[in-house]
Backbone as a printed PyTorch tensor [residue, N CA C, xyz], in Angstrom:
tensor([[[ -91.1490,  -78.2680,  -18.7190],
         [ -91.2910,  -78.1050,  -17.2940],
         [ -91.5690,  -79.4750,  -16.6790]],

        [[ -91.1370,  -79.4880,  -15.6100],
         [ -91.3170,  -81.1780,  -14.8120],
         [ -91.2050,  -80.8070,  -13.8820]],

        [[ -92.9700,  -81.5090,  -13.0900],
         [ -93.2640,  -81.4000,  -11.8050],
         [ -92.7910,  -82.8490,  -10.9620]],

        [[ -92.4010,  -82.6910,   -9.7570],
         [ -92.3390,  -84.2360,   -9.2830],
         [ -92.5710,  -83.5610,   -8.3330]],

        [[ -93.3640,  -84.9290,   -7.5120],
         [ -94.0980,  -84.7450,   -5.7800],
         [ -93.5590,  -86.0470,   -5.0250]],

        [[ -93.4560,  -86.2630,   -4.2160],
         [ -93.3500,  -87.5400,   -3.6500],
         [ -94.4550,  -87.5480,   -2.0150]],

        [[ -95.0490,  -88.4130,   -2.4860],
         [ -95.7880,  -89.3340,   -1.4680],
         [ -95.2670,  -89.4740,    0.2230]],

        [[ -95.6400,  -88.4410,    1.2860],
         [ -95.0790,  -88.3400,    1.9260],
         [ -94.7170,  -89.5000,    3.1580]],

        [[ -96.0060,  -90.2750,    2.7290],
         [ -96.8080,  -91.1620,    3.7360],
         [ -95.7860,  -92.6100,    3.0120]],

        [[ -95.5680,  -92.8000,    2.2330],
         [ -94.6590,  -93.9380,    1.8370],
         [ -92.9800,  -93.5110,    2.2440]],

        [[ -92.5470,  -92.5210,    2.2530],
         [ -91.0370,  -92.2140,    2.5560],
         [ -90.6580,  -93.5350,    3.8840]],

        [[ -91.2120,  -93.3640,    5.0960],
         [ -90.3800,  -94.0160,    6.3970],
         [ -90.9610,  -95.6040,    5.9740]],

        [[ -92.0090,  -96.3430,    5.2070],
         [ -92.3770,  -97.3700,    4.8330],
         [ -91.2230,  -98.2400,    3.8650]],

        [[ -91.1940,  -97.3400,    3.0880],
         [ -89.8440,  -97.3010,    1.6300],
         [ -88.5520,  -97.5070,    2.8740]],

        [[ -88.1770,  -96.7790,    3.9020],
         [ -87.0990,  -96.9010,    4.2610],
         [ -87.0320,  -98.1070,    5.1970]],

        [[ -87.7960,  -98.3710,    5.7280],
         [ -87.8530,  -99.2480,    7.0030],
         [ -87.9930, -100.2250,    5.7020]],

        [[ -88.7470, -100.8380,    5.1000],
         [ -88.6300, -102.5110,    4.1440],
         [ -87.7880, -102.0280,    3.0240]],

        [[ -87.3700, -101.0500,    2.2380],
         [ -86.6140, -101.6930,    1.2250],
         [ -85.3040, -101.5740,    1.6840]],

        [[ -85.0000, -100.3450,    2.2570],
         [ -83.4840, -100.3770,    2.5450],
         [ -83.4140, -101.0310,    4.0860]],

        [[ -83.9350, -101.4400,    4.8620],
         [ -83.9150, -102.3570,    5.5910],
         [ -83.3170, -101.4890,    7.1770]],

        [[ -83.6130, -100.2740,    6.8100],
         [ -83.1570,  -99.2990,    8.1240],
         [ -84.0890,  -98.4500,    9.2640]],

        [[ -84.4720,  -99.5200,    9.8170],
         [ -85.2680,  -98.5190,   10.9730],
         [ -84.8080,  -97.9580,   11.4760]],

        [[ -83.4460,  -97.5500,   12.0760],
         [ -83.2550,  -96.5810,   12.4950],
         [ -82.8890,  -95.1980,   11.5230]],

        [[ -82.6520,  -95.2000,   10.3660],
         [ -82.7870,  -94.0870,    9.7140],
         [ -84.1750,  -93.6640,    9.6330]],

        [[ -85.0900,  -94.6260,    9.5970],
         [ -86.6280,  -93.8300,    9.1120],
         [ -87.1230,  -93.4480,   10.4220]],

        [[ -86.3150,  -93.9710,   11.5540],
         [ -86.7150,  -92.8310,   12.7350],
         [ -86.2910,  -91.8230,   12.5500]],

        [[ -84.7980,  -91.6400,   12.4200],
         [ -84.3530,  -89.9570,   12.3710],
         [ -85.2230,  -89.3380,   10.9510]],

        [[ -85.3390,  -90.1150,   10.3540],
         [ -86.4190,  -89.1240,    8.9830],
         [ -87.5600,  -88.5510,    9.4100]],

        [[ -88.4200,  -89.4950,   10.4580],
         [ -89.7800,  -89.2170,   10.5640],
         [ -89.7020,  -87.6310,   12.1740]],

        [[ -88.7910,  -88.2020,   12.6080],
         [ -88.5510,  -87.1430,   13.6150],
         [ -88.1450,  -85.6440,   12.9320]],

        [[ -87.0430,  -86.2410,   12.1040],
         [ -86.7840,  -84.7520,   11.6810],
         [ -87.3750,  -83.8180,   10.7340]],

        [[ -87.8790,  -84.7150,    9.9970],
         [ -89.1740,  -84.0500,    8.6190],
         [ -91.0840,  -84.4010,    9.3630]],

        [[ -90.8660,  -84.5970,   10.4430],
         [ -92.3200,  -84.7960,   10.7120],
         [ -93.3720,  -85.7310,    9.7540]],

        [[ -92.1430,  -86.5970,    9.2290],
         [ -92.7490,  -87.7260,    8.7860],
         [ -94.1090,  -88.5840,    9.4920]],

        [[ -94.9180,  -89.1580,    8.1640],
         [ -95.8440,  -90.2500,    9.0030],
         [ -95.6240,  -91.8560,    8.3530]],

        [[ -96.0960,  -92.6070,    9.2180],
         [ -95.7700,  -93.8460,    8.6670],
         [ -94.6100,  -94.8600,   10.2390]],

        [[ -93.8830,  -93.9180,   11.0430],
         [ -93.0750,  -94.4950,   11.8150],
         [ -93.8350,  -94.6640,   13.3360]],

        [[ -95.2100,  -94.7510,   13.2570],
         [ -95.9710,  -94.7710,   14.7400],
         [ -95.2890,  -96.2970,   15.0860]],

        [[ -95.3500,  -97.3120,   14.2560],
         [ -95.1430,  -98.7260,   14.3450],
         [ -94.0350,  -98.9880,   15.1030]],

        [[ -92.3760,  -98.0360,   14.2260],
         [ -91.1730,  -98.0400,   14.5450],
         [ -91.1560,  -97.6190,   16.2570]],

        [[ -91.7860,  -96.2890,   16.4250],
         [ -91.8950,  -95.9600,   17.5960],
         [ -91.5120,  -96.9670,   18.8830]],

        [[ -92.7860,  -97.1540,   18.7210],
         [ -93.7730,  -98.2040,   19.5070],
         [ -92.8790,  -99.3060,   20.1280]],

        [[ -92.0200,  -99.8950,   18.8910],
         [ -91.3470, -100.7300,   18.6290],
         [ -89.8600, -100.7270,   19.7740]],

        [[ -89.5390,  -99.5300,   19.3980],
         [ -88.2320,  -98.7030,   20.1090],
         [ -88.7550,  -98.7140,   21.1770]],

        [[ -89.6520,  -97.7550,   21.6190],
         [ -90.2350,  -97.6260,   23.1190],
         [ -90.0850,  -98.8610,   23.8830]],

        [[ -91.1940,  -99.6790,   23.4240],
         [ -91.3230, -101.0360,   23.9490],
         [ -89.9040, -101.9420,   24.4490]],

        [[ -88.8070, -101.9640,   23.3520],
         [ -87.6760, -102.6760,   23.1280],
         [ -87.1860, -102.3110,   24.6450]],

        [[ -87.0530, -100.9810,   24.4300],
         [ -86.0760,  -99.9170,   25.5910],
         [ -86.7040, -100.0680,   27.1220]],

        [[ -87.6740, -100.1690,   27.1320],
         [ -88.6710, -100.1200,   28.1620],
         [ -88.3030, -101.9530,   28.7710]],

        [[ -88.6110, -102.5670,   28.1150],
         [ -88.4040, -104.2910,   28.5600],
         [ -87.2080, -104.5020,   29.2960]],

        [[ -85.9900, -103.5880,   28.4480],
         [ -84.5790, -104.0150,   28.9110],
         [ -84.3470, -103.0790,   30.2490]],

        [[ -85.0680, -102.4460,   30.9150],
         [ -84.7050, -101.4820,   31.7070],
         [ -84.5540,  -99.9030,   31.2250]],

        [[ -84.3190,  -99.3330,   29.7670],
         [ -84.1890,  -98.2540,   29.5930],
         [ -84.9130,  -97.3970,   29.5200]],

        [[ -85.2340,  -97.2390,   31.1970],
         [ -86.0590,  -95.9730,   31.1480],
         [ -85.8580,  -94.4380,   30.5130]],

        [[ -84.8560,  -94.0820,   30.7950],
         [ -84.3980,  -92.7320,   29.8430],
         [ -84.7510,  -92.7010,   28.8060]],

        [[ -83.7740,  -93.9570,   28.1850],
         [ -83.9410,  -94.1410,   26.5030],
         [ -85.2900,  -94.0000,   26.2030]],

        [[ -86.0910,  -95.0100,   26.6520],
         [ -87.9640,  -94.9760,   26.2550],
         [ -88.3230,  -93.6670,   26.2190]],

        [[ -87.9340,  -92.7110,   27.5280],
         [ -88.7160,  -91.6770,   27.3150],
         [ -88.2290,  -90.5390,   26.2650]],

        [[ -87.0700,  -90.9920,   25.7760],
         [ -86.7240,  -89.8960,   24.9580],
         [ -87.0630,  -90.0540,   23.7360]],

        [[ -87.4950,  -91.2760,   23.4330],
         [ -88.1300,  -91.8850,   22.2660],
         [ -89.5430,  -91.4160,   22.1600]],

        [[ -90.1170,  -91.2000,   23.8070],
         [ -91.7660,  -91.0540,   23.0480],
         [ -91.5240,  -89.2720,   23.7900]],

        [[ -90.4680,  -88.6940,   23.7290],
         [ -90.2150,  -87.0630,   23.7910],
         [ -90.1080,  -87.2140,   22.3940]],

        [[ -88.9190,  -87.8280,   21.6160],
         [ -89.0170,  -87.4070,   20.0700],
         [ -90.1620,  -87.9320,   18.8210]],

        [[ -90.9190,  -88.5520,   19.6560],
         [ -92.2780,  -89.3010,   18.4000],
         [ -92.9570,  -88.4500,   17.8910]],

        [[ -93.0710,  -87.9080,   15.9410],
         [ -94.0690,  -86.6290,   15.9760],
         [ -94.9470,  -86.9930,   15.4710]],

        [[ -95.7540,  -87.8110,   15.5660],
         [ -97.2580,  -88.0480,   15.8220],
         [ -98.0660,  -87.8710,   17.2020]],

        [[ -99.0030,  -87.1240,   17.0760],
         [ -99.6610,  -86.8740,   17.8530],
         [-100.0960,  -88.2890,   19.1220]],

        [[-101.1120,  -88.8560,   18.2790],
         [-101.5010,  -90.4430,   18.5050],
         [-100.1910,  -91.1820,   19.4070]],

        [[ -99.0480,  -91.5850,   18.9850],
         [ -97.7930,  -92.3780,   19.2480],
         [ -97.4360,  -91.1240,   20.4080]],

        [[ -97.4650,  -89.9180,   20.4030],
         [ -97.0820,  -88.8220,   21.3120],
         [ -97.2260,  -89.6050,   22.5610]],

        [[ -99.0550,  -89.2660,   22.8140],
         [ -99.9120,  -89.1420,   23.7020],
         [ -99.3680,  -90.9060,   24.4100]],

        [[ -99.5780,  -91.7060,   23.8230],
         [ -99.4790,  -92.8030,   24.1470],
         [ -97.7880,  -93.1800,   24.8000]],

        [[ -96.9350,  -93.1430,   24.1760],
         [ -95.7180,  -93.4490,   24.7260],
         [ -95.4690,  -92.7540,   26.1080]],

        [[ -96.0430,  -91.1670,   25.7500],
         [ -95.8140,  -90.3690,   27.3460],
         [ -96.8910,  -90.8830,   28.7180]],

        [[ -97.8460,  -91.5140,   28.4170],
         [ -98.3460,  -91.9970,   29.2060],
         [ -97.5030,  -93.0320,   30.0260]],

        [[ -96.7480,  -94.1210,   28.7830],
         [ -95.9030,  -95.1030,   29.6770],
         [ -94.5720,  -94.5300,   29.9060]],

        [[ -94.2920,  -93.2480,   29.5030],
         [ -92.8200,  -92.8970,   29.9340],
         [ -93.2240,  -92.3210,   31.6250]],

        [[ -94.4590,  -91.5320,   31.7930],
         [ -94.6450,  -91.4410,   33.1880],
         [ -94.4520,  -91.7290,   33.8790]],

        [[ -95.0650,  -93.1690,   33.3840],
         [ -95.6510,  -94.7050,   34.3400],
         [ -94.5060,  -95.1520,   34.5800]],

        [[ -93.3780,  -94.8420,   33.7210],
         [ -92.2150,  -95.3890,   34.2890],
         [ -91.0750,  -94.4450,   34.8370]],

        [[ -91.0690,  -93.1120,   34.7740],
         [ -90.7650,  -92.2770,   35.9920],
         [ -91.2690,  -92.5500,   37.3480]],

        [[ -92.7260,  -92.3070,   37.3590],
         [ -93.3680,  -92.4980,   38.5220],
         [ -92.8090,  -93.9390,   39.5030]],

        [[ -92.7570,  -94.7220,   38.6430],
         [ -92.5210,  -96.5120,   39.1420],
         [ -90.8470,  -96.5150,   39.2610]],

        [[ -90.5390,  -95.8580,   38.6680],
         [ -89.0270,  -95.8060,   38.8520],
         [ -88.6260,  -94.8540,   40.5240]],

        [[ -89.4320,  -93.7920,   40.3260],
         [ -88.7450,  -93.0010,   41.8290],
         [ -89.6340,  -93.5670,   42.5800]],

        [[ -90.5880,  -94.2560,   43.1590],
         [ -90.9800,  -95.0490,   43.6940],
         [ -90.0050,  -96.2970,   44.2480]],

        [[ -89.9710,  -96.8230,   43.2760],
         [ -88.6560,  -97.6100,   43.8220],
         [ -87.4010,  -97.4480,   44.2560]],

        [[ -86.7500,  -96.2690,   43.4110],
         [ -85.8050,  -95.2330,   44.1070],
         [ -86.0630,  -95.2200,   45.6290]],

        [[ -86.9830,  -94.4300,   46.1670],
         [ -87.3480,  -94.0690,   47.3980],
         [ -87.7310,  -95.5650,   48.5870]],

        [[ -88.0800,  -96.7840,   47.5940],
         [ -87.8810,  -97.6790,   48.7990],
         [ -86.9640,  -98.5750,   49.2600]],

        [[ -85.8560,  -97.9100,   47.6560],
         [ -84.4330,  -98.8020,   48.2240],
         [ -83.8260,  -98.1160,   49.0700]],

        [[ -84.0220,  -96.3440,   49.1190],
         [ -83.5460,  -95.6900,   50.1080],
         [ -83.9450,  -96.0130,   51.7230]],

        [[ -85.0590,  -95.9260,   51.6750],
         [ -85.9650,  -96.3360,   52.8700],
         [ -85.1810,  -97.3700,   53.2790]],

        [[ -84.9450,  -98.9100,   52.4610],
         [ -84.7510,  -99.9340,   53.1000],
         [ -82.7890,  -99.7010,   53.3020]],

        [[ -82.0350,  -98.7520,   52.9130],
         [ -80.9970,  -98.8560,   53.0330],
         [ -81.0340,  -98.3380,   54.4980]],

        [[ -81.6410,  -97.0940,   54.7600],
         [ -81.4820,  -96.2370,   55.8380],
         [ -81.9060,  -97.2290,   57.0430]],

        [[ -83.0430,  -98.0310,   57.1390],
         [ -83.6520,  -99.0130,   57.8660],
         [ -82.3510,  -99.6240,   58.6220]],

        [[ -81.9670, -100.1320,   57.1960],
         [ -80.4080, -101.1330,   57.5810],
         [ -79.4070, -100.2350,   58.4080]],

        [[ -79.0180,  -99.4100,   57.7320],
         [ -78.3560,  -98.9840,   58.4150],
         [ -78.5300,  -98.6860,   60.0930]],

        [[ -79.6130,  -98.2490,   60.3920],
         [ -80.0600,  -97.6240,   61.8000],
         [ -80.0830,  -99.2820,   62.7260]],

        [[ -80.8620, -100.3080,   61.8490],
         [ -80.5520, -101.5900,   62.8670],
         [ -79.0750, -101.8590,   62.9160]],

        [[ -78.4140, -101.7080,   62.3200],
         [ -76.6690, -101.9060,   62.4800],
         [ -76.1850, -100.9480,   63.5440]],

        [[ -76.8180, -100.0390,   63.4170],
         [ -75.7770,  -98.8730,   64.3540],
         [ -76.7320,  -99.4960,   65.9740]],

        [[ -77.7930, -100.3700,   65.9830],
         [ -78.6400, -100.8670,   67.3780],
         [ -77.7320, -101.5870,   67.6270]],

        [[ -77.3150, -102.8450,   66.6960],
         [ -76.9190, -104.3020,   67.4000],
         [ -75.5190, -103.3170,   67.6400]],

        [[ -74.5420, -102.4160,   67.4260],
         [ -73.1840, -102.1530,   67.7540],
         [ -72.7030, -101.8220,   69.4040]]])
């Protein structure tokens, strides 16, 4: 008879440094509720977030299954809904502005 277990907490560690694939040990840790990828997260979030990708970020800290990395990414995916239709609403403002002084000077 032969038992084997594997170490659940080394799987996304093993994948991210030996085979050199963070993005597979995201889809691992997402889809097996892996631990070990709070780092990767973080990482993604952050990346996506710098370049403008608000969506992307938030769908990253929608799919993070750690609790800890959860709580935290959705805080800044908010922060960047909130800051995003915010700004939405004052490019509108300043378009409509424009517009109404254009239709004065005509």
């Amino acid at each position: 008879m032969l038992s084997v277990s594997i170490d659940e907490s080394s799987i996304i560690p093993f994948v991210t440094n030996n085979l050199q694939n963070p993005d597979l040990a995201l889809k691992l840790a997402v889809r097996c509720d892996l631990p070990g990828a709070e780092e990767l997260f973080v990482r993604k979030f952050n990346l996506l977030f710098s370049n403008g990708q608000f969506n992307e970020a938030a769908k990253v800290a929608a799919t993070a299954p750690q609790v800890r990395v959860i709580q935290g990414l959705k805080k800044k995916a908010e922060f960047v809904k909130t800051t995003h239709s915010m700004v939405f609403i004052n490019e509108e403002k300043q378009r409509r502005a424009t517009f109404r002084m254009s239709q004065n000077h005509s």
